[in-house]
N, C-alpha and C positions, 0 to 999 in steps of 0.2 A: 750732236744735233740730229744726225739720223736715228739713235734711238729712240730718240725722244718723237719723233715723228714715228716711228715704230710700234712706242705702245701707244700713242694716242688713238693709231688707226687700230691698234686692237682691241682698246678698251668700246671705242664704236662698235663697231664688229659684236661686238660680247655681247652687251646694251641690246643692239636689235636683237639678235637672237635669243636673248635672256626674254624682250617683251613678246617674240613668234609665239613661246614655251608657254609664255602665261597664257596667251590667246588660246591656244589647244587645249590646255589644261582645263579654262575656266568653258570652251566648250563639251570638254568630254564631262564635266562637270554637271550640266547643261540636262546632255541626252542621258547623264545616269539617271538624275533624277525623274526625268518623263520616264525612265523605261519601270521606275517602282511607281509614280504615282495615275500614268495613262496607259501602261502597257501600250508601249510602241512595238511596233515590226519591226524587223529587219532593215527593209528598206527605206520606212521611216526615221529609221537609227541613223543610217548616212546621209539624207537628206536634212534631216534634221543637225548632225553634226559639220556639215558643212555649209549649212543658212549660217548656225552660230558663229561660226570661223571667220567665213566674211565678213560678219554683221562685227565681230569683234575688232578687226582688222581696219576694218571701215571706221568701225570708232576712235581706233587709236589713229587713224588719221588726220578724223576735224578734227580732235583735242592738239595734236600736233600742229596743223596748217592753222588755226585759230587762236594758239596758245594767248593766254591775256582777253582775250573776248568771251566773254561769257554769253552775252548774247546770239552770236552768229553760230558758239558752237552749242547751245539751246535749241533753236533752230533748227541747225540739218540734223539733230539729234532727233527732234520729231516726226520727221519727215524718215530719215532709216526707221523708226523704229515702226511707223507705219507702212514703207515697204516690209519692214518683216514680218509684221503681224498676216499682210496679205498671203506674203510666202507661206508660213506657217497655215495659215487655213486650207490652202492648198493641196498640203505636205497631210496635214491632220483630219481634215474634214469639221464641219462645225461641232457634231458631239463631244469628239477628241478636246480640241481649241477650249468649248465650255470648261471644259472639266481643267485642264490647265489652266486658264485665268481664272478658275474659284480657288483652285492652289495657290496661285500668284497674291489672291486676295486675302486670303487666307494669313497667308508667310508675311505681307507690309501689317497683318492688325497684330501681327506675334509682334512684332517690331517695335512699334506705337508705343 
């Protein structure tokens, strides 16, 4: 019985840590591609990798606290993703910001 209790608490353990790796990953992912398509700074680069981080982190939390609800996690989904946009103008400046969301627009018409 205790092992079994054992690896259950491992296979958890693993789990979160497996989804921290993808949040990182999918943020450094993030500022790579700003730093070829907006030329970011330096300080830009951490600031920017760290809105992502949160903002990821924050996501995988409504998806989790909301699981089954599509609608509520629709919602606060809007609402971070409009705190980040503010962040990010912030961090960017409006020239910066443009030139990234024509990128953005750009990558959903390759999609389509």
């Amino acid at each position: 019985m205790k092992k079994i209790i054992v690896v259950l608490f491992l296979m958890v353990i693993s789990v979160s840590t497996y989804s921290q790796k993808r949040f990182e990953t999918e943020a450094k992912a993030t500022v790579e591609t700003m730093k070829t398509v907006i030329s970011i700074t330096s300080e830009e680069e951490v600031a920017i990798y760290n809105l992502e981080l949160k903002s990821n982190l924050k996501r995988g939390e409504i998806r989790k606290n909301n699981a089954g609800n599509q609608s509520q996690i629709r919602t606060e989904m809007k609402v971070l993703d409009k705190e980040k946009r503010q962040d990010m103008m912030k961090i960017l400046g409006k020239s910066k910001m443009a030139e990234w969301s024509n990128y953005l627009k750009e990558q959903r018409k390759k999609k389509e």
